[in-house]
C-alpha positions in Angstrom: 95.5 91.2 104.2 92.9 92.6 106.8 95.8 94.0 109.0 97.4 95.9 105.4 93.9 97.3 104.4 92.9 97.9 108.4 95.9 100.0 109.1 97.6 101.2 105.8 99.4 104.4 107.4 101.6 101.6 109.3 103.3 100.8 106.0 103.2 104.4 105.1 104.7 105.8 108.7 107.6 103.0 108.4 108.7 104.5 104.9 108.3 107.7 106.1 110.6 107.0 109.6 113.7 105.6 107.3 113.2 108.4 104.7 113.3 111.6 107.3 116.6 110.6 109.2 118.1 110.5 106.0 120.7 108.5 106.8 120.3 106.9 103.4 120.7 109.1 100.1 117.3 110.6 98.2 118.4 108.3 95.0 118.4 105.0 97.4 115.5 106.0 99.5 113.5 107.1 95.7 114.8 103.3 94.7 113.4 101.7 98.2 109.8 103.6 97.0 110.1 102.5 93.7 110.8 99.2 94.3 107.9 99.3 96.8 
């Protein structure tokens, strides 16, 4: 948990990095975000 609260943006940044190829659609990659 201390590594999730120390460095949030990790999680944040991985999201991001599959999202701006875009290699995946906007409704899957809306569906990964949703689904958290």
């Amino acid at each position: 948990m201390d590594r999730i609260i120390q460095s949030p943006g990790k999680y944040i940044q991985g999201a991001d990095v599959i999202n701006r190829p875009g290699r995946i659609p906007e409704a899957a990659g809306r569906t990964l975000v949703s689904g958290g």
